[in-house]
C-alpha positions as CSV (number, residue, x, y, z in Angstrom):
1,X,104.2,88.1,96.2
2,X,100.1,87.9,96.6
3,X,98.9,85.3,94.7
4,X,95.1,86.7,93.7
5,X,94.4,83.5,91.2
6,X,96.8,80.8,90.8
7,X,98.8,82.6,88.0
8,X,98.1,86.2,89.0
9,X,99.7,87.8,91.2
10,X,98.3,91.3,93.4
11,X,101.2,93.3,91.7
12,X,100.3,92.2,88.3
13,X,96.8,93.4,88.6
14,X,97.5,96.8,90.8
15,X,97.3,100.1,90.0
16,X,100.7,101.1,87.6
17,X,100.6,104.7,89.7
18,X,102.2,104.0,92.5
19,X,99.0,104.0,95.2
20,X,98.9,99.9,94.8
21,X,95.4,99.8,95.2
22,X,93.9,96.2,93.6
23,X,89.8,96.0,93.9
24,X,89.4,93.8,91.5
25,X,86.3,91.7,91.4
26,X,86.3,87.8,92.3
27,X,84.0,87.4,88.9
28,X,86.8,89.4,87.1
29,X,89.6,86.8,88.5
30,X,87.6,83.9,88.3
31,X,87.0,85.1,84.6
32,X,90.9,86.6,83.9
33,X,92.3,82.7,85.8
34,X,89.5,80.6,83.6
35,X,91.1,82.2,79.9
36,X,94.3,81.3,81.6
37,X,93.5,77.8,82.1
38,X,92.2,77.4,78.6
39,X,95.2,78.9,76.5
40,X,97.9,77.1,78.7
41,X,101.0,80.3,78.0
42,X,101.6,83.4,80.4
43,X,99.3,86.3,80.0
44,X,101.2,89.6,80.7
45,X,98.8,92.4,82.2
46,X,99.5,95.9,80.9
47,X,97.0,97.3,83.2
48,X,94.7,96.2,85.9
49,X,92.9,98.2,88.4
50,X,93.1,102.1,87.4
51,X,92.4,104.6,90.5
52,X,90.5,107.5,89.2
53,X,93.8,109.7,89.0
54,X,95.5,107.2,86.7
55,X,92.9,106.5,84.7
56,X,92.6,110.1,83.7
57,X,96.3,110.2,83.5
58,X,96.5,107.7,80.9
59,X,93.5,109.0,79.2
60,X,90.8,106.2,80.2
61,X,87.4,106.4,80.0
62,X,85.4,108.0,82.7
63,X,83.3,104.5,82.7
64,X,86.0,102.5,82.4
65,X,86.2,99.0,84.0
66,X,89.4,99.3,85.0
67,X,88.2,102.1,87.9
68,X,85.6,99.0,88.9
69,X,88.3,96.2,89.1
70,X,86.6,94.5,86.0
71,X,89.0,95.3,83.3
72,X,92.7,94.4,82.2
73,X,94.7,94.9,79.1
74,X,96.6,91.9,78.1
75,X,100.2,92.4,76.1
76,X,99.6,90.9,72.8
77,X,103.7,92.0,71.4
78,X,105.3,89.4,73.6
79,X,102.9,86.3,71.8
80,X,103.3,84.8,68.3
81,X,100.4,85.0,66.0
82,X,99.5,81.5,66.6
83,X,99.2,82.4,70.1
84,X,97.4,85.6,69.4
85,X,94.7,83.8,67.9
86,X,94.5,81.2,70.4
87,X,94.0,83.8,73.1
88,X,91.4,85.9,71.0
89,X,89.6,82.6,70.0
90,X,89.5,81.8,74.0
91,X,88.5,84.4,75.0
92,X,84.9,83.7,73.4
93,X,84.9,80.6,75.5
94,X,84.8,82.6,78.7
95,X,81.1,83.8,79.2
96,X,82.1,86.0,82.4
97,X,84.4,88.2,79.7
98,X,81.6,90.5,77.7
99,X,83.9,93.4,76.4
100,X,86.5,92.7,73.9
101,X,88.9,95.8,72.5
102,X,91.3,94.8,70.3
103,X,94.4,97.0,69.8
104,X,97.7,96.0,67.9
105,X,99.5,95.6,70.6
106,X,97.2,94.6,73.6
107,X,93.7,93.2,74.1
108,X,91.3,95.0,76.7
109,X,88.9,92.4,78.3
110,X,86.2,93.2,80.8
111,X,83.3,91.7,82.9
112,X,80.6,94.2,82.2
113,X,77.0,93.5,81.9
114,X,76.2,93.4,78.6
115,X,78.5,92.3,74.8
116,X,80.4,95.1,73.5
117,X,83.6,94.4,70.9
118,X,85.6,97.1,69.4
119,X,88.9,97.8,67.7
120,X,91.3,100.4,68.9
C-alpha cells in the first residue's frame, strides 16, 4: 500500500472506477494530512481523484475538483456528532481547504482558489 501522506494511502485517494489514476495535488495532501493531524481520528475518503468518465458517471460537476486532484469527500456516518463537529470546526483551521459542502452523510473539501461553502 502507497503511502501518499502519513495516514493516506494512494488507494484511498484513487479513482473509485477502476482506471486507479491518483493526481492529486501536493497542496491538496499537505492540506487533507494537516486536518488529519488536527482532529487526531481516521478520516474515511468517499471519493478522491475522479477521471472525467467517473465524474460524469456519478453525476459530478464538469468543474469539479475532484477531476484536478483538489477535492475529496470525507464519510461523516462512520463519526459521532462530537466528532462531526470537531472535524467541521477543523476544518476552518486549515487555510489550504477553501470549499466546504456539507451533505448529511459526507463533507466535500477542496483547495480551490477562492471561499465557497454550501450545503448539499
Amino acid at each position: 500500500m502507497e503511502k501518499l501522506t502519513k495516514n493516506f494511502s494512494r488507494e484511498e485517494l484513487a479513482c473509485k472506477c477502476g482506471c486507479d489514476k491518483c493526481d492529486m495535488t501536493d497542496t491538496f495532501l499537505k492540506a487533507l494530512q494537516h486536518l488529519r493531524d488536527i482532529v487526531k481520528f481516521p478520516l474515511i475518503v468517499n471519493s478522491g481523484y475522479r477521471c472525467d468518465k467517473h465524474n460524469r458517471a456519478v453525476g459530478g460537476a464538469m468543474s469539479s475538483k475532484h477531476k484536478l486532484g483538489q477535492a475529496a469527500d470525507l464519510d461523516l456516518t462512520s463519526l459521532s456528532p462530537h466528532q462531526v463537529q470537531t472535524l467541521l470546526e477543523a476544518i476552518k483551521l486549515v487555510p489550504e481547504i477553501k470549499g466546504v459542502g456539507v451533505a448529511k452523510s459526507f463533507v466535500h473539501i477542496d483547495t480551490r482558489e477562492f471561499p465557497a461553502e454550501w450545503k448539499y
